[in-house]
GUMIFI-849411 format. One record per residue (C-alpha): x, y, z; residue number from 1. Coordinates in pm, 1 decimal. Layout:
<atoms>
+----------+----------+----------+-----+
!     east !    north !       up !  nr !
+----------+----------+----------+-----+
!        X !        Y !        Z ! NUM !
...
+----------+----------+----------+-----+
</atoms>
This chain:
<atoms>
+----------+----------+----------+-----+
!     east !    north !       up !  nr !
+----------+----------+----------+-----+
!    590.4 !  -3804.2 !  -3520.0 !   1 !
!    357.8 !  -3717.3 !  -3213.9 !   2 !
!     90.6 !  -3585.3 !  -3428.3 !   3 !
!     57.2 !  -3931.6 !  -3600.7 !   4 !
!    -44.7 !  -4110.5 !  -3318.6 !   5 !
!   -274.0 !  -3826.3 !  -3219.7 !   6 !
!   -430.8 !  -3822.0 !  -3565.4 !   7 !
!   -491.8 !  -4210.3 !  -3518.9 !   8 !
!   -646.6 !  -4140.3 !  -3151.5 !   9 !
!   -916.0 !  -3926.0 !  -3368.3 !  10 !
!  -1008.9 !  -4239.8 !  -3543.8 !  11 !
!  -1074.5 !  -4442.4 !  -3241.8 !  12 !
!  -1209.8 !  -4180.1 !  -3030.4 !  13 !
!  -1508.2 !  -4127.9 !  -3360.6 !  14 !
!  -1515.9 !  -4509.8 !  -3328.7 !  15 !
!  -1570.2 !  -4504.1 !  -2955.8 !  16 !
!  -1834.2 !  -4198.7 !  -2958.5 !  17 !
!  -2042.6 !  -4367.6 !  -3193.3 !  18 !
!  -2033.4 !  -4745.3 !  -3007.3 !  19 !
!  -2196.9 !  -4478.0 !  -2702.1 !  20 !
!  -2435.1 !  -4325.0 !  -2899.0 !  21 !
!  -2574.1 !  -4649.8 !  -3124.3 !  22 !
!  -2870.3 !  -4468.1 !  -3226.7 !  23 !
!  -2646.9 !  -4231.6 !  -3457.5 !  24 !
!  -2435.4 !  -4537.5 !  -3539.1 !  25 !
!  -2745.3 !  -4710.6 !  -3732.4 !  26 !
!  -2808.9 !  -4368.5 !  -3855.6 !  27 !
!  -2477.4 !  -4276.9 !  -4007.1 !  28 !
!  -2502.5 !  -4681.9 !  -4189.1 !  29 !
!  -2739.9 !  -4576.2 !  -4411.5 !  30 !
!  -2616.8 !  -4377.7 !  -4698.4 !  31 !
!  -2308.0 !  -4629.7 !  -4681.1 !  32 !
!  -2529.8 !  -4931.9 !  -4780.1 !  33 !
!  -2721.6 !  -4742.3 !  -4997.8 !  34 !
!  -2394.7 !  -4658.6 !  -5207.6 !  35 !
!  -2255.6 !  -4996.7 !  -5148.3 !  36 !
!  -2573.0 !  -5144.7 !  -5312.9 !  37 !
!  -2533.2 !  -4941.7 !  -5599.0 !  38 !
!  -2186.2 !  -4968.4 !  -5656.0 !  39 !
!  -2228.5 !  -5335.3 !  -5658.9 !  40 !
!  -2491.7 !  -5312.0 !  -5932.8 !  41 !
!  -2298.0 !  -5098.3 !  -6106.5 !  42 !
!  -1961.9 !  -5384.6 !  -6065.2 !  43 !
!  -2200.0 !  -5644.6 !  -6143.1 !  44 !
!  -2297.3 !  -5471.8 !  -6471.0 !  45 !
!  -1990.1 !  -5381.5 !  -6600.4 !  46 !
!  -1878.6 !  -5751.9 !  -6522.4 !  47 !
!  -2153.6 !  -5875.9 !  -6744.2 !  48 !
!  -2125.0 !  -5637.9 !  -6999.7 !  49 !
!  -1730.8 !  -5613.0 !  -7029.6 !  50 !
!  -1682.5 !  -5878.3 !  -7263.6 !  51 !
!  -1946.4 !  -5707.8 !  -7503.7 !  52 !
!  -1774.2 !  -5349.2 !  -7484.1 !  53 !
!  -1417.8 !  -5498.5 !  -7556.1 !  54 !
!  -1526.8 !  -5711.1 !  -7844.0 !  55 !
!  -1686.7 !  -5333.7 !  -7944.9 !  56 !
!  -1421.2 !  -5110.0 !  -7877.4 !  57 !
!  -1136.7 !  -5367.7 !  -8091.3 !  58 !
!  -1315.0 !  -5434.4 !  -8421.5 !  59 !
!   -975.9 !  -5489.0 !  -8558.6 !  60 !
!   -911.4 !  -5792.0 !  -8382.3 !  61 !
!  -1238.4 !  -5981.4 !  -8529.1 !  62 !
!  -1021.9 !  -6147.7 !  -8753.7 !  63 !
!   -775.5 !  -6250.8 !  -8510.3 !  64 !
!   -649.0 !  -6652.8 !  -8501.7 !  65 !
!   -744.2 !  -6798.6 !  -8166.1 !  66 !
!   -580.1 !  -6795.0 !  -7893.6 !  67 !
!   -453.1 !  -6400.4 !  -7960.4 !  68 !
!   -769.2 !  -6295.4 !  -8014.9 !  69 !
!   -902.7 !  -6429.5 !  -7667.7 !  70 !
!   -569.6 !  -6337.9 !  -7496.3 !  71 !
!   -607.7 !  -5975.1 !  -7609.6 !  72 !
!   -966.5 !  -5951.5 !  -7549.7 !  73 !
!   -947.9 !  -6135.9 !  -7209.9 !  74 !
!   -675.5 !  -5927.8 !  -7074.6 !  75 !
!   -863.6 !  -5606.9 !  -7169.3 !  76 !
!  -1147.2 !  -5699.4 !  -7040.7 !  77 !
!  -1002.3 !  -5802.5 !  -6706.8 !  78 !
!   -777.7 !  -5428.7 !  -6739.8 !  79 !
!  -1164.6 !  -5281.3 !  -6782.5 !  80 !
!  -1295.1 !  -5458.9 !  -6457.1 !  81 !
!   -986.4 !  -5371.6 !  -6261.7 !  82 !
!  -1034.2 !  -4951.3 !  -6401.2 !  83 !
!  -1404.0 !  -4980.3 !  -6246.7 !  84 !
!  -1314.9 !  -5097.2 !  -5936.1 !  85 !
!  -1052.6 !  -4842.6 !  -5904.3 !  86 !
!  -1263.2 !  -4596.8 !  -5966.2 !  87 !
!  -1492.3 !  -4742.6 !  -5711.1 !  88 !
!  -1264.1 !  -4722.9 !  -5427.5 !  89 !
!  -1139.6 !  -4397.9 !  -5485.6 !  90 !
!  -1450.0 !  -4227.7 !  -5531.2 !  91 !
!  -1656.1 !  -4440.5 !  -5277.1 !  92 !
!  -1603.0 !  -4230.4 !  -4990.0 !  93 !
!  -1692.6 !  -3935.7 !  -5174.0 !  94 !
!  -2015.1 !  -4034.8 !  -5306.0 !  95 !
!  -2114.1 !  -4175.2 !  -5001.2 !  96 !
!  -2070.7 !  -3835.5 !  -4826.2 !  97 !
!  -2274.1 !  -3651.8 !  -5093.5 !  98 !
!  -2543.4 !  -3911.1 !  -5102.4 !  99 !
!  -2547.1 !  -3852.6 !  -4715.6 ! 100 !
!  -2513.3 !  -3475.8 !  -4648.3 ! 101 !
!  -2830.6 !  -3461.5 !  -4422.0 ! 102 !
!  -2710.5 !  -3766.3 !  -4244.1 ! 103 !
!  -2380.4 !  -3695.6 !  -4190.0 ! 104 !
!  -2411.2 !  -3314.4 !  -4132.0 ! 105 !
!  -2710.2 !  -3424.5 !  -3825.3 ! 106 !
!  -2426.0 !  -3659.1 !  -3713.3 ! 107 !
!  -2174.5 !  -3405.9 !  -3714.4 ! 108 !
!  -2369.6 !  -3171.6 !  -3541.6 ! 109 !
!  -2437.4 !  -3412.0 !  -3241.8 ! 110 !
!  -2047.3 !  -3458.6 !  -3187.0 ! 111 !
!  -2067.0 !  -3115.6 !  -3141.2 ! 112 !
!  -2357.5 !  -3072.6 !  -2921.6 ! 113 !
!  -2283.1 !  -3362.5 !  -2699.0 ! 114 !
!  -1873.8 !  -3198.3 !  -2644.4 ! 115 !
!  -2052.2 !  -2902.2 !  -2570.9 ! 116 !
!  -1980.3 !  -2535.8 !  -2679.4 ! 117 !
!  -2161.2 !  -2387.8 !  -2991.5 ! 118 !
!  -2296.7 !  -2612.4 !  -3267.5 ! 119 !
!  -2198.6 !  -2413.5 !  -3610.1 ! 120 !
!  -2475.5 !  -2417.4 !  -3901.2 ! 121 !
!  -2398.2 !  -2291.8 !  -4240.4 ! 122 !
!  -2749.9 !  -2179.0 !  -4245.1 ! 123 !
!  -2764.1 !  -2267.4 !  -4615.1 ! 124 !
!  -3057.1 !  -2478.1 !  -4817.0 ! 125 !
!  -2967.1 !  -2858.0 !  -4854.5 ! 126 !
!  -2995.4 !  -2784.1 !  -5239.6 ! 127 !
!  -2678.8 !  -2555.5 !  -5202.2 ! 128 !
!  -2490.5 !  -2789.7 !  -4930.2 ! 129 !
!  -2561.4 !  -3029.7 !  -5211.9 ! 130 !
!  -2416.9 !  -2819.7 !  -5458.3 ! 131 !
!  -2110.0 !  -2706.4 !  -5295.9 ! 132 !
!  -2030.5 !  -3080.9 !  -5159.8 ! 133 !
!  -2062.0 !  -3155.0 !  -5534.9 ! 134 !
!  -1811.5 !  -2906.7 !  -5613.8 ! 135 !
!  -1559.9 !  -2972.4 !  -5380.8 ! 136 !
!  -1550.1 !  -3306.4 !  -5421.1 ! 137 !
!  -1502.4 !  -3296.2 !  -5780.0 ! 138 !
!  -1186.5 !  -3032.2 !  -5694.5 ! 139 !
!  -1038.1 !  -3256.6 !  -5496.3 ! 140 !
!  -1095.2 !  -3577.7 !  -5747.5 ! 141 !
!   -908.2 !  -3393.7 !  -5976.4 ! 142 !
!   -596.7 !  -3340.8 !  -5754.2 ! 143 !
!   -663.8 !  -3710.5 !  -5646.2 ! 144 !
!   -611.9 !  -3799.2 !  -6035.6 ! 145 !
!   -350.0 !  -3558.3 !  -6124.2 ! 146 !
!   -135.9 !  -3704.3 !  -5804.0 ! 147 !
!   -223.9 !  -4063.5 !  -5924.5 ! 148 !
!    -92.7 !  -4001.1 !  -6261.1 ! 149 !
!    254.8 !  -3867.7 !  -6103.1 ! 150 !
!    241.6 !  -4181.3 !  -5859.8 ! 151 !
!    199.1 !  -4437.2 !  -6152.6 ! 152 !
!    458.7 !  -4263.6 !  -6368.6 ! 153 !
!    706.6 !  -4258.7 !  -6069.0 ! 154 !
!    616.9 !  -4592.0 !  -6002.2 ! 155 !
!    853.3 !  -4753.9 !  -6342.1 ! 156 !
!   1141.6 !  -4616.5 !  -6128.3 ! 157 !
!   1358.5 !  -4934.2 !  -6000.6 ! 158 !
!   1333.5 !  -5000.1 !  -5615.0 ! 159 !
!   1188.0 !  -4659.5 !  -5564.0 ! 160 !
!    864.6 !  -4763.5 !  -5785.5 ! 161 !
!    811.6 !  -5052.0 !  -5555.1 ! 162 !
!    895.3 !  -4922.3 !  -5211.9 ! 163 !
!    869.1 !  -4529.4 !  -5158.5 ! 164 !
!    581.4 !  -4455.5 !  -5434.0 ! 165 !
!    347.9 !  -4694.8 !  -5271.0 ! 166 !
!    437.3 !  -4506.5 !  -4936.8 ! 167 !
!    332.2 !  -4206.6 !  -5108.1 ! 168 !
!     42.1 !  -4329.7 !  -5293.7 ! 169 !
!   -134.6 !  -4452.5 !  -4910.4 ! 170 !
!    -24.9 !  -4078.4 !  -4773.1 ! 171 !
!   -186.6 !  -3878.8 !  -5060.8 ! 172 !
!   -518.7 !  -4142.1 !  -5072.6 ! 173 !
!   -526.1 !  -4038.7 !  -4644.7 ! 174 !
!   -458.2 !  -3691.4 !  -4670.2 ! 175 !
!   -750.0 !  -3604.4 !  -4935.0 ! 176 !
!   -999.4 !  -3830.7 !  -4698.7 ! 177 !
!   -935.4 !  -3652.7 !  -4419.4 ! 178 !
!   -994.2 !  -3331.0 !  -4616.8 ! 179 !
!  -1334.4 !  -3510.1 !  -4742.7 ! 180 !
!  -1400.3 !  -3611.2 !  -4388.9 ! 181 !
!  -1331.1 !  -3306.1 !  -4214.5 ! 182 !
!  -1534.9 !  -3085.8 !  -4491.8 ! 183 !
!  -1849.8 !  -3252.5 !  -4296.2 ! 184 !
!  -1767.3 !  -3016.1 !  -4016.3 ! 185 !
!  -1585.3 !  -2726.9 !  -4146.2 ! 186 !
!  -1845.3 !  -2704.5 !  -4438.7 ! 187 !
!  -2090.4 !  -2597.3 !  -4120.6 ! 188 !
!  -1865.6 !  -2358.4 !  -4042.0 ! 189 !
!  -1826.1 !  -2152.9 !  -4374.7 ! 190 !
!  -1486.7 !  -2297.0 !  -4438.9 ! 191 !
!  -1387.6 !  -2284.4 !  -4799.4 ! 192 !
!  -1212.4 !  -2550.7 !  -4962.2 ! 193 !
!   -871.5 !  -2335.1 !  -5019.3 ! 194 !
!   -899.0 !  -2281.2 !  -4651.8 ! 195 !
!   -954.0 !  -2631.4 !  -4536.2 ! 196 !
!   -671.8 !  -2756.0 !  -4704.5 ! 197 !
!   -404.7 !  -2507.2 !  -4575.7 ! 198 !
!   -537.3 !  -2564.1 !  -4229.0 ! 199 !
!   -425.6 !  -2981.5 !  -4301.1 ! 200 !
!   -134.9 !  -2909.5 !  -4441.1 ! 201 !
!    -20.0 !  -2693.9 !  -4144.5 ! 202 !
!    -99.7 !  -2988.1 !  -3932.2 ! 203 !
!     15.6 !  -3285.2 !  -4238.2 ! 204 !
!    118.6 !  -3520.6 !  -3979.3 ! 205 !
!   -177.7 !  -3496.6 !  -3760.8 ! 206 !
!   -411.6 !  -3570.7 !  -4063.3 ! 207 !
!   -197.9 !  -3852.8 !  -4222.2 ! 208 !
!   -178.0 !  -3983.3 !  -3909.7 ! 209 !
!   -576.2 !  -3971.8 !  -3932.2 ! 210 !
!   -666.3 !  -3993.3 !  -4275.8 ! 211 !
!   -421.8 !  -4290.0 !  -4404.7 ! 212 !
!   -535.1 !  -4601.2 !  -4148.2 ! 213 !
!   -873.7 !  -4483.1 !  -4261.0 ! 214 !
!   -730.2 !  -4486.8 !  -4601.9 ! 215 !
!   -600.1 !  -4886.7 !  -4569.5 ! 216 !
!   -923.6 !  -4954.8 !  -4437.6 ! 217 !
!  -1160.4 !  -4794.1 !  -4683.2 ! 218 !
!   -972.6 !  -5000.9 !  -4961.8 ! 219 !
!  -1254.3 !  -5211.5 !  -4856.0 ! 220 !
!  -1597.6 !  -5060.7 !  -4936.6 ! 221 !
!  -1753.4 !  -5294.9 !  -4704.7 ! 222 !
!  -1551.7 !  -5221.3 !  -4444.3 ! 223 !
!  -1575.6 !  -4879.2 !  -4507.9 ! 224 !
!  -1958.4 !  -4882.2 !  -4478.8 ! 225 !
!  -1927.6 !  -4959.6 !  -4078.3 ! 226 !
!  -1631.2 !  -4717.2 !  -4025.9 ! 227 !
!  -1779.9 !  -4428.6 !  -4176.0 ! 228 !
!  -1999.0 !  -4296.2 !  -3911.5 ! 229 !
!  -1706.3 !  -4309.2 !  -3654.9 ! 230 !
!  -1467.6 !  -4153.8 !  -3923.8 ! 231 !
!  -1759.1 !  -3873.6 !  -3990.8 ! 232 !
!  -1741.8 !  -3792.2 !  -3615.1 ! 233 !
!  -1373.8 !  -3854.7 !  -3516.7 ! 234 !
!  -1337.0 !  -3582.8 !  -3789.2 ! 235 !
!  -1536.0 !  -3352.0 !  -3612.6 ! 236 !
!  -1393.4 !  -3396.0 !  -3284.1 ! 237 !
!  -1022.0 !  -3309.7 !  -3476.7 ! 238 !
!  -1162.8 !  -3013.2 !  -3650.9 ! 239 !
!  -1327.8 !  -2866.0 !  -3310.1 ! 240 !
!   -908.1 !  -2887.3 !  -3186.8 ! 241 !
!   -760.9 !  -2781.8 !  -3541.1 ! 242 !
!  -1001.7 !  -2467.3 !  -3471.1 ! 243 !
!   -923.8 !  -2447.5 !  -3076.2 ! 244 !
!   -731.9 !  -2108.2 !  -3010.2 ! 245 !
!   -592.1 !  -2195.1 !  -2694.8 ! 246 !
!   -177.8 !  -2340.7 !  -2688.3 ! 247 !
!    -30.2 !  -2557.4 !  -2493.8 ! 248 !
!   -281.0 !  -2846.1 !  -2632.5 ! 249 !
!   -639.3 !  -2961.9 !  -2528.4 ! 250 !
!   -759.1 !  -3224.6 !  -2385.5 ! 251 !
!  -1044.7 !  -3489.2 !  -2581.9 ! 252 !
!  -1206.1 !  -3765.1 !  -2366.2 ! 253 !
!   -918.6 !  -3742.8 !  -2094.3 ! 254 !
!   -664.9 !  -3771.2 !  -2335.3 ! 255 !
!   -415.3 !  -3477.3 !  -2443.9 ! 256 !
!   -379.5 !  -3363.2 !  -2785.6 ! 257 !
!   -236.8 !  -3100.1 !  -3036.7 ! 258 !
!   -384.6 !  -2804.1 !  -3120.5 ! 259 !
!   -263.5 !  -2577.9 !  -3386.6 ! 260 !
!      0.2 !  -2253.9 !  -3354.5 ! 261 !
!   -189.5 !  -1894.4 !  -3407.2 ! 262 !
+----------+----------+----------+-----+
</atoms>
């Protein structure tokens, strides 16, 4: 249970570094609003074209007598809205850390620079940083999806439905943002994605314990927008421990935390 409180000391100590270094704070905003602004556009047209695409996708309810026909439509249309902005929370985070690679990855390398020690580079072209972001990402929406459909399934279960599977749902949602977080940093590194995800699972309470407050917050893309910098390099500061080789654990900012077991 130690871990989880150290995992949540990562997410203020990212929040902390960047309120020192506010120069890196403006610069890690940007590819947040930019994906904010076009989620929103994206929201705002599918709100004003909803009603269109249900009344296209149910020709058989043309001849419907009023009020089914509006009852039906209206409740799929609202069922539409709700899909899009599920899809816009859970995939937020990702697109905002593939629209901001360059940004993020600069970011990431001044966390390291300014804790000192070596400053990894993949030495790859953005084109194929791109790429393999792109990739990942995508991997890990589909386990993302696959989990959710398990979740929502378990979720019909009496009692259990509405009080452990919601439980779960919040710890798989922080787990895979941590990996998406941490891939910033161990990307640079030549980390693969098979690799990445067995070194959070050896540590699962340590990056719960950072990935799911992050996780309750970013349910709010807003609020994610201002949190992501901080998140980008509190993730860095917990991968330069996950990788530390020393045992008994480190200490970050004065503080003592966990390191992993060779």
């Amino acid at each position: 249970m130690r871990d989880l409180g150290v995992g949540f000391g990562y997410v203020m100590k990212g929040q902390r570094w960047v309120g020192r270094h506010g120069r890196w704070f403006g610069f890690g905003l940007l590819p947040g609003l930019v994906t904010l602004v076009l989620y929103a556009a994206a929201l705002a047209g599918l709100a004003y074209g909803a009603d269109d695409l249900t009344a296209w996708a149910t020709p058989f309810a043309d001849d419907w007598s009023s009020p089914w026909q509006g009852v039906f439509r209206g409740f799929l249309t609202a069922l539409l809205f709700a899909f899009g902005l599920f899809v816009a929370v859970v995939t937020f985070t990702a697109v905002t850390l593939l629209v901001g690679q360059p940004f993020y990855e600069s970011l990431s390398e001044e966390v390291d620079r300014s804790e000192g020690g070596d400053v990894p580079s993949s030495g790859l072209p953005l084109w194929r940083e791109l790429w393999i972001s792109a990739r990942d990402s995508l991997r890990v929406l589909v386990r993302v999806v696959l989990y959710g459909v398990l979740l929502f399934a378990l979720g019909f279960i009496p009692v259990v439905g509405q009080t452990v599977v919601p439980v779960l749902g919040f710890c798989v949602s922080g787990f895979f943002l941590a990996e998406e977080l941490t891939a910033v940093a161990l990307q640079r590194r030549g980390v693969e994605l098979k690799e990445r995800l067995a070194m959070l699972r050896g540590r699962r309470m340590l990056t719960l314990g950072f990935g799911v407050p992050l996780a309750l917050s970013f349910l709010v893309p807003f609020v994610a927008v201002f949190l992501m910098p901080g998140a980008v390099a509190g993730a860095t500061l917990l991968v330069r421990d996950l990788e530390a080789p020393q045992d008994p654990p480190a200490a970050v900012d004065g503080e003592t935390v966990g390191t992993p077991r060779a």
